[in-house]
C-alpha positions in Angstrom: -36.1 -22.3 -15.9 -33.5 -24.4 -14.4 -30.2 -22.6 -14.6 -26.6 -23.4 -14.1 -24.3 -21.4 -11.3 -21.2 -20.7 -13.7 -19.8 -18.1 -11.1 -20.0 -21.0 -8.2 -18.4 -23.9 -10.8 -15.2 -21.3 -11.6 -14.8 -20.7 -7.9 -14.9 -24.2 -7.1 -12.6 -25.6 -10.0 -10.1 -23.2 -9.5 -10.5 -24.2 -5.6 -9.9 -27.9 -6.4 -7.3 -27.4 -8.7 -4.8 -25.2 -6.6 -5.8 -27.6 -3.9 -4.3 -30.3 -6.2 -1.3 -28.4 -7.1 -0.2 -27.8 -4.1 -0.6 -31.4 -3.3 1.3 -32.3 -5.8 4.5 -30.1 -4.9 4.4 -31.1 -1.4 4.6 -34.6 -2.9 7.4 -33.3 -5.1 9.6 -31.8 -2.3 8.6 -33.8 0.6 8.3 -37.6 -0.6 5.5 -39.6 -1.3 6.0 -41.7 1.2 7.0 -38.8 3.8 3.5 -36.9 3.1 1.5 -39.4 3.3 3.1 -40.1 7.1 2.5 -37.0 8.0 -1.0 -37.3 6.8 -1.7 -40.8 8.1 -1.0 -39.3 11.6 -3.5 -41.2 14.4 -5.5 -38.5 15.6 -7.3 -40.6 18.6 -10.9 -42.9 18.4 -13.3 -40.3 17.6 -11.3 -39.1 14.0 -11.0 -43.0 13.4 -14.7 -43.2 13.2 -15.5 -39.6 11.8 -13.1 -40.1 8.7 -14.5 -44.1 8.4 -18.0 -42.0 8.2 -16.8 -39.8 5.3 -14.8 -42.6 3.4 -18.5 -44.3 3.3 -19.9 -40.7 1.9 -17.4 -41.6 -0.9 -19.0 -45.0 -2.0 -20.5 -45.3 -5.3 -23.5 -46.1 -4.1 -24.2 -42.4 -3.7 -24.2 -42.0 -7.6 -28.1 -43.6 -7.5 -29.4 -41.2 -5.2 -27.7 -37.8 -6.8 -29.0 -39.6 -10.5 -32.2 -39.6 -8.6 -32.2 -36.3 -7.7 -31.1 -35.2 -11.0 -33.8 -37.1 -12.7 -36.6 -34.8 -9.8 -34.7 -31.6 -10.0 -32.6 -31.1 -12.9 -34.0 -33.5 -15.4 -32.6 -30.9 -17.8 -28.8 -31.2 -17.0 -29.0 -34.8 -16.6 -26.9 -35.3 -19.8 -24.3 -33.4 -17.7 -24.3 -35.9 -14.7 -24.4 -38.9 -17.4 -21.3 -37.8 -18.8 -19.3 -36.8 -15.4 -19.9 -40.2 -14.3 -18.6 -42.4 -17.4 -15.6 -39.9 -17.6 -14.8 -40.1 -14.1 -15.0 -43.6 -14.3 -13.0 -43.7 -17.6 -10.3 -41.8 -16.0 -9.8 -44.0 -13.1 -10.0 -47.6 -14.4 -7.7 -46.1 -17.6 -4.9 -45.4 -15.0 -5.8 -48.1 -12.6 -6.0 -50.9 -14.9 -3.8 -49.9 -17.9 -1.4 -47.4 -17.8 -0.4 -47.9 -14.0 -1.6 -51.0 -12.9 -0.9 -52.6 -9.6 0.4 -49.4 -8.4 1.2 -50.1 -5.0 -0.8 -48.6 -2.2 0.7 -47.5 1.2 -0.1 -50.6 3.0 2.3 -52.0 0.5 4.6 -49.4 -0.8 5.7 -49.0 2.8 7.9 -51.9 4.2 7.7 -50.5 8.1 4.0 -51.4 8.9 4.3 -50.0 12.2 5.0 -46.4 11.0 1.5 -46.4 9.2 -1.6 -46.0 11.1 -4.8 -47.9 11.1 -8.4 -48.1 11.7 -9.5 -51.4 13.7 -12.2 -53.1 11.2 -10.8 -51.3 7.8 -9.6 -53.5 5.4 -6.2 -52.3 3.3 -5.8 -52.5 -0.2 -2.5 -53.2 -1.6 -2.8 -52.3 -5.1 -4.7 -49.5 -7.6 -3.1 -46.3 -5.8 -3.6 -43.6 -8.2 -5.8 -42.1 -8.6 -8.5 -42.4 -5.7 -11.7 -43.4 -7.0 -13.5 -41.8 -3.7 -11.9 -38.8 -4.2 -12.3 -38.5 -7.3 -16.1 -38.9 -7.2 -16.3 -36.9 -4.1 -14.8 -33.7 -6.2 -17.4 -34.9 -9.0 -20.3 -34.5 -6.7 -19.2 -31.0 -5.3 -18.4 -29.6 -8.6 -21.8 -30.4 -9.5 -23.0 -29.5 -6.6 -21.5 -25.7 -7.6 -23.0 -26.1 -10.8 -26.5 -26.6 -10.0 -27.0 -25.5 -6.5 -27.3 -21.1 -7.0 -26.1 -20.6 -3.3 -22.6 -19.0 -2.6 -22.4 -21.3 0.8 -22.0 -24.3 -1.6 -18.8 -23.5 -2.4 -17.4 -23.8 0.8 -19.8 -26.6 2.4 -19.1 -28.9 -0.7 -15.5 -28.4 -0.7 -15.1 -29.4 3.0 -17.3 -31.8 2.1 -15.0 -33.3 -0.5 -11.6 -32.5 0.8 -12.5 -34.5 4.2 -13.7 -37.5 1.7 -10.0 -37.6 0.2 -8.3 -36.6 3.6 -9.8 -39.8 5.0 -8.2 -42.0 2.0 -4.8 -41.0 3.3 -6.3 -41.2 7.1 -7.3 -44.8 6.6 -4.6 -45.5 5.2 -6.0 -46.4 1.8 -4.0 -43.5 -0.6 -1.1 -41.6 -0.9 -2.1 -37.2 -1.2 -0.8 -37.7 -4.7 -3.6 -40.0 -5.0 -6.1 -37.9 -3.8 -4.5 -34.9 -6.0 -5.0 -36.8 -8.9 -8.8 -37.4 -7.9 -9.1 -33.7 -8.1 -7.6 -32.9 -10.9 -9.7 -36.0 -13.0 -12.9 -35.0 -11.3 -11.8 -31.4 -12.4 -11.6 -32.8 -16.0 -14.9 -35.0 -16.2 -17.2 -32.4 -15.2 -15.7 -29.4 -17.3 -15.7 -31.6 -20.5 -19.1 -32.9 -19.6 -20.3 -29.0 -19.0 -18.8 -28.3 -22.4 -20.1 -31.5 -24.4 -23.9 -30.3 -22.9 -23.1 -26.5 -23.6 -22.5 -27.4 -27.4 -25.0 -30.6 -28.0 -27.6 -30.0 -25.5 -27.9 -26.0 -24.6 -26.3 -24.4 -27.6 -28.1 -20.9 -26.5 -26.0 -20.1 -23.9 -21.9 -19.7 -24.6 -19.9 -21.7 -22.5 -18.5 -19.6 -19.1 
């Protein structure tokens, strides 16, 4: 009987979402531009490659192989996956494209270029800042992760996991943290209405959390 980890999905949502608060007050108090400076610090060669690595782990091309996996191991909860993913995406291209388009990105929003930091090879964006699709799948992923994976190390394996996706966004110079915050709190919201949408249409025996 394929089961869901309720215990490790409340610990990891309420871990992403005080991670995001606190993001967004340190945007608040400091300055958008000022925080993501201090994030955007070069850190030397080997952190340029390392967070180039775990911006790739961010790609969409990772939804096909957890779909896959789904589809072998938790054919059951698919429905759950299906709907994290067109929320996720909903929420993104909604803000992106309509109700804050060409929100200017750092590379941009930033008229000093030589304060920002770079990565040799990575190209810059200029516009579609908020909210950051990487991020926001990369929190997707993890809180799915806590969802179906029964192990209490997944918490804190995924969330590193995640946290470094959206720390490299700022890194690379790609996002502001309020960008990445507002990955978090997205992917928070696409996978807690797609765990209550399967609770009451695909699994009404159990109550939801």
């Amino acid at each position: 009987m394929q089961q869901l980890s309720l215990s490790n999905f409340k610990k990891g949502l309420a871990l992403t979402l005080l991670t995001a608060f606190v993001t967004f007050i340190f945007n608040y108090f400091i300055g958008k531009n000022e925080l993501f400076l201090l994030f955007n610090a070069d850190l030397g060669k080997a952190a340029d490659y390392i967070f180039v690595f775990f911006t790739f782990l961010g790609d969409g091309v990772w939804w096909i192989l957890i779909f896959l996996l789904f589809i072998l191991f938790r054919k059951k909860q698919l429905p759950i996956l299906v709907f994290s993913f067109i929320l996720q995406e909903l929420f993104v291209e909604l803000f992106k494209t309509f109700l804050i388009p060409n929100q200017p990105r750092p590379a941009k929003a930033i008229a000093d270029a030589a304060l920002i930091h770079t990565v040799k090879g990575v190209e810059l964006h200029s516009i579609g800042s908020f909210p950051s699709g990487h991020t926001t799948q990369a929190f997707v992923f993890f809180l799915l992760a806590c969802l179906v994976i029964d192990k209490k190390w997944i918490v804190a394996v995924g969330f590193f996991y995640a946290l470094l996706i959206g720390y490299s966004r700022v890194y690379l110079a790609q996002h502001f943290p309020r960008d990445v915050a507002g990955g978090m709190l997205f992917a928070s919201i696409s996978v807690l209405l797609s765990l209550m949408i399967y609770k009451k249409f695909f699994d009404k025996k159990n109550a939801l959390l």
